[in-house]
PDB file of N, CA, C and O in Angstrom:
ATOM      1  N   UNK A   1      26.412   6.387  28.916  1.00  0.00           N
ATOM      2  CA  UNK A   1      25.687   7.347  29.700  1.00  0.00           C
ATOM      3  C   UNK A   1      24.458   6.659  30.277  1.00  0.00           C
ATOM      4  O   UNK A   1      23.601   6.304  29.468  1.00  0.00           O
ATOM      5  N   UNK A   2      24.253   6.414  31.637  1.00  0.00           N
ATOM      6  CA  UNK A   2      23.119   6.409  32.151  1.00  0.00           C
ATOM      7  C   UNK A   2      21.674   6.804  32.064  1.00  0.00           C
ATOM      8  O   UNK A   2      21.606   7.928  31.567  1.00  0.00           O
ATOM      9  N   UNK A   3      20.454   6.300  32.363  1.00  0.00           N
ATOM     10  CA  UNK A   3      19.464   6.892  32.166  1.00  0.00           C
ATOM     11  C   UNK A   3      18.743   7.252  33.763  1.00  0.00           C
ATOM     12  O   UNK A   3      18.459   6.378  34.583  1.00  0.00           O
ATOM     13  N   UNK A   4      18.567   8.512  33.936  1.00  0.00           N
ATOM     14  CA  UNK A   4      17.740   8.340  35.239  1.00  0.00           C
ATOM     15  C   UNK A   4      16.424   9.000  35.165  1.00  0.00           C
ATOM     16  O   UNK A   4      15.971   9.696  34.256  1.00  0.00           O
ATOM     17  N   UNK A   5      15.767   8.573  36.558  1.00  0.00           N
ATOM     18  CA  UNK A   5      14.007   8.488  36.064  1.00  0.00           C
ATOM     19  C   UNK A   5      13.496  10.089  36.825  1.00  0.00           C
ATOM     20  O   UNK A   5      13.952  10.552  37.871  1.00  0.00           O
ATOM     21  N   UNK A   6      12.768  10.514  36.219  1.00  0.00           N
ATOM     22  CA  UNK A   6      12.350  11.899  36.753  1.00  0.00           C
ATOM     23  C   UNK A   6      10.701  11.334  36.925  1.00  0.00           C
ATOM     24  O   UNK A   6      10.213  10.400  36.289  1.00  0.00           O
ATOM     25  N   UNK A   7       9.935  12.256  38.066  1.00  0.00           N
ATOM     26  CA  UNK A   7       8.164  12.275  37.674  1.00  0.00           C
ATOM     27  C   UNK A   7       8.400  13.419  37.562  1.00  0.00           C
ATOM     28  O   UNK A   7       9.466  13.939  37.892  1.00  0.00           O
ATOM     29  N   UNK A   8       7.184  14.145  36.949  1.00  0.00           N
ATOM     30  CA  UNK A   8       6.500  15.120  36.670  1.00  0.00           C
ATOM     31  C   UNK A   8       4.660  15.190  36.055  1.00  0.00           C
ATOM     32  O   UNK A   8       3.889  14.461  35.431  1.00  0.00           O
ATOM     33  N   UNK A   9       4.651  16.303  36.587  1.00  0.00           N
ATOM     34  CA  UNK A   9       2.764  16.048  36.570  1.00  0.00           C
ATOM     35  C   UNK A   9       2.622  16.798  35.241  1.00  0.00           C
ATOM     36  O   UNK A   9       3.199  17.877  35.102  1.00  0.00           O
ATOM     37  N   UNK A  10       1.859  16.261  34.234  1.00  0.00           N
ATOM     38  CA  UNK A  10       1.269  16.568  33.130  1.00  0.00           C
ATOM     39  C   UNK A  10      -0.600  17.034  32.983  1.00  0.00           C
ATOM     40  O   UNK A  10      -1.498  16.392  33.528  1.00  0.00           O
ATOM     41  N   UNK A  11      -0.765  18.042  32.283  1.00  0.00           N
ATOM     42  CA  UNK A  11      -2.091  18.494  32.407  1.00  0.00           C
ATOM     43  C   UNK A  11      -2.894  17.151  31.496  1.00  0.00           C
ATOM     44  O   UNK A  11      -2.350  16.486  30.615  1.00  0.00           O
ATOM     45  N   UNK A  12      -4.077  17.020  31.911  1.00  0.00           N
ATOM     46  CA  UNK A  12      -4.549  16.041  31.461  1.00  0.00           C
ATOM     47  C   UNK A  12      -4.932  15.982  29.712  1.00  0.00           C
ATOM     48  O   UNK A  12      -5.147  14.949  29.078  1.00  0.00           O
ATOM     49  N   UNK A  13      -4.942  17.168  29.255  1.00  0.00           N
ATOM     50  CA  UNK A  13      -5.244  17.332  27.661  1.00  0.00           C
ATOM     51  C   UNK A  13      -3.417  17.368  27.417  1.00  0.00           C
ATOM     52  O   UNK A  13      -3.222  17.195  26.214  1.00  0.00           O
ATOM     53  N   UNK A  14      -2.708  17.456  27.816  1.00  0.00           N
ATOM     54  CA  UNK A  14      -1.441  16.422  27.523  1.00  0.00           C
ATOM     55  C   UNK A  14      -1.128  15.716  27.212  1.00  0.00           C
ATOM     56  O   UNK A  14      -0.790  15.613  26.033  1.00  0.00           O
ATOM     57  N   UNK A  15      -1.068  15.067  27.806  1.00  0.00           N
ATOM     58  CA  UNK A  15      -1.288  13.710  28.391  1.00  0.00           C
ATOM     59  C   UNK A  15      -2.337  12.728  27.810  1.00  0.00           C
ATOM     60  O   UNK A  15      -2.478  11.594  28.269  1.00  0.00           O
ATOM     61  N   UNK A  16      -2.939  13.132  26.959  1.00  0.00           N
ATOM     62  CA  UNK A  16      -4.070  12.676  26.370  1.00  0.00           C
ATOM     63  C   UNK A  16      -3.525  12.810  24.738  1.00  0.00           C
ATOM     64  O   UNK A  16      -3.761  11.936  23.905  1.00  0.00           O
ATOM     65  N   UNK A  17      -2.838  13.929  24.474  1.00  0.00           N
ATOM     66  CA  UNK A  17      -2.288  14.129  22.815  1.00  0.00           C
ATOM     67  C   UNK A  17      -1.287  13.332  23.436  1.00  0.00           C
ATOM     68  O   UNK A  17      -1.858  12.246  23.328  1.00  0.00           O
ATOM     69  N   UNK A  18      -0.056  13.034  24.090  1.00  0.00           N
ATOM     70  CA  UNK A  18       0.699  12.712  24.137  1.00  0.00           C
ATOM     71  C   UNK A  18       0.280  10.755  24.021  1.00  0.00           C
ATOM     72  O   UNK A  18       0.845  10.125  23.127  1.00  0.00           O
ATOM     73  N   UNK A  19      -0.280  10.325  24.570  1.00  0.00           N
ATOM     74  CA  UNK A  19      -0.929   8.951  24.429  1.00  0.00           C
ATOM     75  C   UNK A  19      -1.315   8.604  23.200  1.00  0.00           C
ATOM     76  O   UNK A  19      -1.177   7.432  22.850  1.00  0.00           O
ATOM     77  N   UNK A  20      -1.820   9.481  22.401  1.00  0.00           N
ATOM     78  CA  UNK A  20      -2.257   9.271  20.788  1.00  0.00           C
ATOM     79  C   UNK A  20      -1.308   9.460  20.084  1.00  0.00           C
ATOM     80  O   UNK A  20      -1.175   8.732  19.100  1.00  0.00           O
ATOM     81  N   UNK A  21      -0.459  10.371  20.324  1.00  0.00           N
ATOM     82  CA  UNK A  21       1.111  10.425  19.588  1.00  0.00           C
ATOM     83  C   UNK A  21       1.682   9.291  19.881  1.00  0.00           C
ATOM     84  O   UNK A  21       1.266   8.378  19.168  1.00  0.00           O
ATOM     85  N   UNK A  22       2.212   9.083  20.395  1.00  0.00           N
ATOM     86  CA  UNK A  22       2.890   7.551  20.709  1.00  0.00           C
ATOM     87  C   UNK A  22       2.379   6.347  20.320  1.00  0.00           C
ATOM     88  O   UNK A  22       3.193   5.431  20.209  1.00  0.00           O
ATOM     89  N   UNK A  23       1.140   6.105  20.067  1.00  0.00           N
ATOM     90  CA  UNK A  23       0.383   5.247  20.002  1.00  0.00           C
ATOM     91  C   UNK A  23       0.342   5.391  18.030  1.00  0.00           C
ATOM     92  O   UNK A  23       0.376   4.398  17.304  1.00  0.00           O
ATOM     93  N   UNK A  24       0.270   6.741  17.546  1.00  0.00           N
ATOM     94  CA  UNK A  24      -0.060   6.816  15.941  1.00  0.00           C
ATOM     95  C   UNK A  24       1.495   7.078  15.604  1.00  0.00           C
ATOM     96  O   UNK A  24       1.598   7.810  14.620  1.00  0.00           O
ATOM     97  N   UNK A  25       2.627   6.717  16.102  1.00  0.00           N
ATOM     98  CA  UNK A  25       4.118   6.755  15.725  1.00  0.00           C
ATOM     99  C   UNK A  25       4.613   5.519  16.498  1.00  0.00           C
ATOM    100  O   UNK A  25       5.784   5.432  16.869  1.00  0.00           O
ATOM    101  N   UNK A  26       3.894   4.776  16.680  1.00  0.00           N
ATOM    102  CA  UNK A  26       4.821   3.905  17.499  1.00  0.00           C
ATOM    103  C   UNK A  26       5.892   3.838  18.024  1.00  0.00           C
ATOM    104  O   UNK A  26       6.851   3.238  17.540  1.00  0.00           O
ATOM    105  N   UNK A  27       5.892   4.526  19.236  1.00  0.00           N
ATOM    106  CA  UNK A  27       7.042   5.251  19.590  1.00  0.00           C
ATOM    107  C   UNK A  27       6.755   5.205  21.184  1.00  0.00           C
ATOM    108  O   UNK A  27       5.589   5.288  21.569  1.00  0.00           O
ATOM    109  N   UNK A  28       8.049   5.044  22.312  1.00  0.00           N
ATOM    110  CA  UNK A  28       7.490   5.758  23.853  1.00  0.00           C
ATOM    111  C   UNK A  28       7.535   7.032  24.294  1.00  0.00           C
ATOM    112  O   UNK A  28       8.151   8.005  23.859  1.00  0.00           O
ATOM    113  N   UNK A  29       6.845   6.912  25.163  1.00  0.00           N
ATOM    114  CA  UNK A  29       6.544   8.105  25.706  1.00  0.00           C
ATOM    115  C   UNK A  29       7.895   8.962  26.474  1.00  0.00           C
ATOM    116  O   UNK A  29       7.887  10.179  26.658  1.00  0.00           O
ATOM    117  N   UNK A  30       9.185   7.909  26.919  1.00  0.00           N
ATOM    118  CA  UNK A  30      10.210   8.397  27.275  1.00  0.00           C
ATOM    119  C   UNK A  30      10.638   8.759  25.762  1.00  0.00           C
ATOM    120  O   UNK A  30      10.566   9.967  25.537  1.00  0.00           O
ATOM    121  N   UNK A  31      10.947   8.189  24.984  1.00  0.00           N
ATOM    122  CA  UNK A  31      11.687   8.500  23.953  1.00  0.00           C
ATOM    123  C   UNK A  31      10.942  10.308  23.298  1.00  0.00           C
ATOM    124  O   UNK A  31      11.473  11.380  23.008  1.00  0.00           O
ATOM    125  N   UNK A  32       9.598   9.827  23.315  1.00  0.00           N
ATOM    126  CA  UNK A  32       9.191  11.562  22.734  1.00  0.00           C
ATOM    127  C   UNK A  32       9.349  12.915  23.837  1.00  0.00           C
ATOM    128  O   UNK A  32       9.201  14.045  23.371  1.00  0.00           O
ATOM    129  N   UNK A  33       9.597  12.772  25.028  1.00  0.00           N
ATOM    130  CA  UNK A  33       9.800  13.283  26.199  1.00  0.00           C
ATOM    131  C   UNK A  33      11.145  13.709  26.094  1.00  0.00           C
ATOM    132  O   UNK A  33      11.509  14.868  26.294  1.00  0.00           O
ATOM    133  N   UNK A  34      11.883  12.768  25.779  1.00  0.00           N
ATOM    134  CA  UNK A  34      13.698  12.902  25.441  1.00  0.00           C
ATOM    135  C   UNK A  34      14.031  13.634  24.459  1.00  0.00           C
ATOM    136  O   UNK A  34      15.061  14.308  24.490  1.00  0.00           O
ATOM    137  N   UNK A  35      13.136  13.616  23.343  1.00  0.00           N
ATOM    138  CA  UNK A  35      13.574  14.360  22.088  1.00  0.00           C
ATOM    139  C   UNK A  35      13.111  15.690  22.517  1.00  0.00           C
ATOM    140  O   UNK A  35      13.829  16.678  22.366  1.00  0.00           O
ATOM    141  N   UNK A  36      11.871  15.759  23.077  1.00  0.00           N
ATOM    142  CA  UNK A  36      11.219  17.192  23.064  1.00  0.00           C
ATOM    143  C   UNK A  36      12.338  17.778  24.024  1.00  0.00           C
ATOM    144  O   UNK A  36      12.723  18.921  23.781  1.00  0.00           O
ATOM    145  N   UNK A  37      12.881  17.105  25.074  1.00  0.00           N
ATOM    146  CA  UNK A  37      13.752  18.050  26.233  1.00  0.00           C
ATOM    147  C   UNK A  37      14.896  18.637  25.681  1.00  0.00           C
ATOM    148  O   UNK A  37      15.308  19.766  25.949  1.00  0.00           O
ATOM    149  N   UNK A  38      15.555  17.586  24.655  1.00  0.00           N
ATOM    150  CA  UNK A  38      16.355  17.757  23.663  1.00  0.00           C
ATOM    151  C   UNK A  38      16.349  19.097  22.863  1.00  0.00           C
ATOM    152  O   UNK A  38      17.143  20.038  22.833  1.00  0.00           O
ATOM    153  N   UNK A  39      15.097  18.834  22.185  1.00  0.00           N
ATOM    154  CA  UNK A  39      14.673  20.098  21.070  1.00  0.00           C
ATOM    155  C   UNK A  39      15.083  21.499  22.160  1.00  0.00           C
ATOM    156  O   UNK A  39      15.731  22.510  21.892  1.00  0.00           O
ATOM    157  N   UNK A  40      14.639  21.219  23.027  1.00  0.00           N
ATOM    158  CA  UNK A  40      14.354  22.513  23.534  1.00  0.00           C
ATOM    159  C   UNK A  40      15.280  23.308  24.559  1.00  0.00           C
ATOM    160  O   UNK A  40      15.110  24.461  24.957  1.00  0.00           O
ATOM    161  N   UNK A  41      16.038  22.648  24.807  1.00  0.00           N
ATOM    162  CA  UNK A  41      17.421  22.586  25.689  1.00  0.00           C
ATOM    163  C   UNK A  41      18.866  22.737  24.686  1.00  0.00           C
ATOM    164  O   UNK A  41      19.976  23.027  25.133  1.00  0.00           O
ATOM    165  N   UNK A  42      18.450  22.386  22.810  1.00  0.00           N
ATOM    166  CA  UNK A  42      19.338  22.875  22.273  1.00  0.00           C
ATOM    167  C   UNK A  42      20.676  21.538  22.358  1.00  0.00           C
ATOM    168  O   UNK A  42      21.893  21.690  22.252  1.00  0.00           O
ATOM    169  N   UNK A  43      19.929  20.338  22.573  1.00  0.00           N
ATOM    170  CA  UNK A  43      20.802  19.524  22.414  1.00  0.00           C
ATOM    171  C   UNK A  43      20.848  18.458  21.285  1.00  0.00           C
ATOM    172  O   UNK A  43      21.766  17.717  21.639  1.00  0.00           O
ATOM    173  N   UNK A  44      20.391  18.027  20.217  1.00  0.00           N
ATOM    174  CA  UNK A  44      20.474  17.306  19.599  1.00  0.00           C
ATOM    175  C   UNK A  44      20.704  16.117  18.999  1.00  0.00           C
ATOM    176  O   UNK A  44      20.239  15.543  18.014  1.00  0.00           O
ATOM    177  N   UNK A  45      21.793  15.795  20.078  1.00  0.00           N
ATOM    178  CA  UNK A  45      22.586  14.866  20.002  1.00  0.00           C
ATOM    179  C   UNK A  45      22.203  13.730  20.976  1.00  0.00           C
ATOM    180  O   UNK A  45      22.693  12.602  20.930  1.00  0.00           O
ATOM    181  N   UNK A  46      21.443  14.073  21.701  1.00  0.00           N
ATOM    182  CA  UNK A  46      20.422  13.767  22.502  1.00  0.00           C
ATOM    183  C   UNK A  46      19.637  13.029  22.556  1.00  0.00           C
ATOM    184  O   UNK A  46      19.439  12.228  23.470  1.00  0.00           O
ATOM    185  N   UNK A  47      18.567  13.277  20.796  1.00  0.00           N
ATOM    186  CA  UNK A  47      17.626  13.186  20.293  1.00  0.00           C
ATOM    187  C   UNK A  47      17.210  11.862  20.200  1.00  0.00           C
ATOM    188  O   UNK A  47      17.792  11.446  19.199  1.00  0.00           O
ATOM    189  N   UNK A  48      16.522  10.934  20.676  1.00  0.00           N
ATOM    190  CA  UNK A  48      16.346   9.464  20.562  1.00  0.00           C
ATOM    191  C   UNK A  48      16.388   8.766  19.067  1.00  0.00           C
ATOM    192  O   UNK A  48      15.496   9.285  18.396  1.00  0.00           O
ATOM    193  N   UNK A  49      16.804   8.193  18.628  1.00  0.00           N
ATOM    194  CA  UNK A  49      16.911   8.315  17.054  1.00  0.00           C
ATOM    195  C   UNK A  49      15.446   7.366  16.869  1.00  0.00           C
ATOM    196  O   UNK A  49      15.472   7.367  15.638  1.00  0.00           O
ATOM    197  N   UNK A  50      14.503   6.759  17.122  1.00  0.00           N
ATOM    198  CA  UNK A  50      13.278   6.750  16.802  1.00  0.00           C
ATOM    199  C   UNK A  50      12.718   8.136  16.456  1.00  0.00           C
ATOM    200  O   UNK A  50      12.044   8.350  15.448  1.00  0.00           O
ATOM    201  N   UNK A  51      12.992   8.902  17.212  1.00  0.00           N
ATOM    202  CA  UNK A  51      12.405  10.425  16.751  1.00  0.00           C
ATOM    203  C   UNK A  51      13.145  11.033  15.629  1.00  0.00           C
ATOM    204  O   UNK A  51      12.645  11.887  14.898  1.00  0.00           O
ATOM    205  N   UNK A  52      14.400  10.556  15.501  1.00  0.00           N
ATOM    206  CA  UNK A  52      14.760  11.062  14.436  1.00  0.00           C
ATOM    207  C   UNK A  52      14.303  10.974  13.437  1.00  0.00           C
ATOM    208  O   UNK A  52      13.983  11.906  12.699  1.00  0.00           O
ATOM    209  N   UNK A  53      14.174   9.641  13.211  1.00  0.00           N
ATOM    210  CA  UNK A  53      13.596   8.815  12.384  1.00  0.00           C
ATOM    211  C   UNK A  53      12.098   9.127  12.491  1.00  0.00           C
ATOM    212  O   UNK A  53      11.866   9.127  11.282  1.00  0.00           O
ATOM    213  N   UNK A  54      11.161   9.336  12.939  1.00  0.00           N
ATOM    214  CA  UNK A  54      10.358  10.208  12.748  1.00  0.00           C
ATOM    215  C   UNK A  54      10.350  11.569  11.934  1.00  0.00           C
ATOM    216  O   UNK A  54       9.707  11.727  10.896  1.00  0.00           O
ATOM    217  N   UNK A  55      10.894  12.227  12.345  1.00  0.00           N
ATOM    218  CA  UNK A  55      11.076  13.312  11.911  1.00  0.00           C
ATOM    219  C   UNK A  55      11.131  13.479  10.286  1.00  0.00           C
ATOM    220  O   UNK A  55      10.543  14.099   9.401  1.00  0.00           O
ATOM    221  N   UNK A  56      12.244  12.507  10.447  1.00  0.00           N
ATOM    222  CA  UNK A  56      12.761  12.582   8.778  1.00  0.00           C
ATOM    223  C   UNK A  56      11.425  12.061   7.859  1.00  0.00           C
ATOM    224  O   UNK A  56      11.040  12.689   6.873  1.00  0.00           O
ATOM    225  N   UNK A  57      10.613  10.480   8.472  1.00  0.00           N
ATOM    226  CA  UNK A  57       9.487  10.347   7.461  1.00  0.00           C
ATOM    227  C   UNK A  57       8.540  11.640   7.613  1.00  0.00           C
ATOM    228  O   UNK A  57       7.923  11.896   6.579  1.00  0.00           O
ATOM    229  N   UNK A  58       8.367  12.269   8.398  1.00  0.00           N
ATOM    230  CA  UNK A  58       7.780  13.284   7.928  1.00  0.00           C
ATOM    231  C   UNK A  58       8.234  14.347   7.300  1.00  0.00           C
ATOM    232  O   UNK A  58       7.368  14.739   6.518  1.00  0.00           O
ATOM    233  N   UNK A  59       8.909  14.813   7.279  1.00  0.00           N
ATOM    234  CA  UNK A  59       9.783  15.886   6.324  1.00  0.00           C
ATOM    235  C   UNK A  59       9.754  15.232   4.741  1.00  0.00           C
ATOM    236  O   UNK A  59       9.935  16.043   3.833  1.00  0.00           O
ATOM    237  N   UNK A  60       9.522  13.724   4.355  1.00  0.00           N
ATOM    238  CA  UNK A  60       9.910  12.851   3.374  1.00  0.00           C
ATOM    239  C   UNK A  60       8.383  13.118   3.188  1.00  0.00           C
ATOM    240  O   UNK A  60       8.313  13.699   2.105  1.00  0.00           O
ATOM    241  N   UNK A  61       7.400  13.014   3.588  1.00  0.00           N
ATOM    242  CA  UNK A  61       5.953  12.998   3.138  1.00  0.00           C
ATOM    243  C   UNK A  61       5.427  14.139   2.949  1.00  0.00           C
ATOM    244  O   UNK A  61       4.467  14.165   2.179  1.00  0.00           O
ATOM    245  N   UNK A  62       5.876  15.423   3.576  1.00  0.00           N
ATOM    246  CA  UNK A  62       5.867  16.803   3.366  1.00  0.00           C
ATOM    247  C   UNK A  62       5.961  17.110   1.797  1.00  0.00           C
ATOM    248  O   UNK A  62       5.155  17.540   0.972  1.00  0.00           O
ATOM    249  N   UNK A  63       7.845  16.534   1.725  1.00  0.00           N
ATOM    250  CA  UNK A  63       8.004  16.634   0.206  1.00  0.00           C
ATOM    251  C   UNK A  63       7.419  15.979  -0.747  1.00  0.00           C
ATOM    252  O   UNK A  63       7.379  16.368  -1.914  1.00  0.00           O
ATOM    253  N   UNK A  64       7.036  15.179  -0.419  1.00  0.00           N
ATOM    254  CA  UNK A  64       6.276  14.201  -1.528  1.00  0.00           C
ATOM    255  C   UNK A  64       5.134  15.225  -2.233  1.00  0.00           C
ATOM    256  O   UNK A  64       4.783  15.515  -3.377  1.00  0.00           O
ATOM    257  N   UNK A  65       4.771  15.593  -0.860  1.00  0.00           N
ATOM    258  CA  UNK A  65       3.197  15.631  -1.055  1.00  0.00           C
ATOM    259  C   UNK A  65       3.416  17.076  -2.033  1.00  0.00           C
ATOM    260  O   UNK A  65       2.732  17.361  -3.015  1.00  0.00           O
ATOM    261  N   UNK A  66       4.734  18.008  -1.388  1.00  0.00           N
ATOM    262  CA  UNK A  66       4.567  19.292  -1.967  1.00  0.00           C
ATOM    263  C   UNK A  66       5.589  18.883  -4.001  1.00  0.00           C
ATOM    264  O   UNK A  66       6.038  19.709  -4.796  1.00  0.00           O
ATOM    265  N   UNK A  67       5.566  17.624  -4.082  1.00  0.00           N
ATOM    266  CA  UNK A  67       6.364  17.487  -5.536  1.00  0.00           C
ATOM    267  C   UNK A  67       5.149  16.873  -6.238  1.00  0.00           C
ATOM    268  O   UNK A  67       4.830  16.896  -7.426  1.00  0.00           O
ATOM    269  N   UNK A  68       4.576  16.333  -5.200  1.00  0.00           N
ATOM    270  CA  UNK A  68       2.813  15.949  -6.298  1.00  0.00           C
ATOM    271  C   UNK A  68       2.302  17.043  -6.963  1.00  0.00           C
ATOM    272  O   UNK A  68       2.058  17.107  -8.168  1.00  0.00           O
ATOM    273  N   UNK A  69       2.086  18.252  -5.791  1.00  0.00           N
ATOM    274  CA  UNK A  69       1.239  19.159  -6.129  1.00  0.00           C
ATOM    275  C   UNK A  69       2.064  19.618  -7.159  1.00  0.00           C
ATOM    276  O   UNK A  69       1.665  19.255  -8.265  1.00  0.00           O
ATOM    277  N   UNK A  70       3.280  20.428  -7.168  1.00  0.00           N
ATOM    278  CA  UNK A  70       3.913  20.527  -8.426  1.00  0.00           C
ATOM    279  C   UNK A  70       3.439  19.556  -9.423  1.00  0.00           C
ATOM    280  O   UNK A  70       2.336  19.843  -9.888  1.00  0.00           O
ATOM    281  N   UNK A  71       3.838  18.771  -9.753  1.00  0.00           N
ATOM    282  CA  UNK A  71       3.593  17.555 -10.868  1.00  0.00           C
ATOM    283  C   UNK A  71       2.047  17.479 -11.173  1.00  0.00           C
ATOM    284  O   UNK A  71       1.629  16.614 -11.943  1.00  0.00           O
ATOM    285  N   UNK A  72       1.398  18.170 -10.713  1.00  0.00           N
ATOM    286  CA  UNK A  72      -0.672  18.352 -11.337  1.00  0.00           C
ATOM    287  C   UNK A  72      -0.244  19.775 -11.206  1.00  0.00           C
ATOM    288  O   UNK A  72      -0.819  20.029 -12.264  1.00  0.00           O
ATOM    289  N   UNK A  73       0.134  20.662 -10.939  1.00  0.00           N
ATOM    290  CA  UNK A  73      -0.029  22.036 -11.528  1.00  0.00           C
ATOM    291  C   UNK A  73       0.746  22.216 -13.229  1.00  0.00           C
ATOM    292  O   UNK A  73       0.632  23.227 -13.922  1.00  0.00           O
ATOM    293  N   UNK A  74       1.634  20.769 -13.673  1.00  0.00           N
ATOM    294  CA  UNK A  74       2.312  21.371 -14.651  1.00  0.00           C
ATOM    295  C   UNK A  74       1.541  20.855 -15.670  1.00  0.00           C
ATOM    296  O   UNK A  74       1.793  21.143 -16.841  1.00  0.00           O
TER     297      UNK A  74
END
């Protein structure tokens, strides 16, 4: 499957989280653009697997964090 190039104008406080996201995931800006069109269009399969892979370490640090707190409440 091909890739083709779209513009589109982004508001500048966008565009500004979007630059720090990419930059604190090391990740591009097509690839988080692809996943989000993905997410939201209901396609999945789609999904750039850097973002996947995102995704998942965070879901993995979520749990961590929520099996710590268990493990000092017992």
């Amino acid at each position: 499957m091909g890739k083709r190039q779209i513009a589109v104008r982004v508001p500048d406080n966008l565009l500004e989280r979007l630059d720090n996201y990419v930059k604190d995931k090391k990740t591009s800006k097509t690839d988080v653009v692809i996943g989000a069109l993905a997410q939201y269009l209901d396609s999945p399969e789609n999904v750039p697997l850097g973002e996947r892979m995102t995704a998942v370490e965070d879901k993995l640090a979520q749990l961590e964090a929520q099996l710590k707190a268990i493990g000092t409440n017992n």
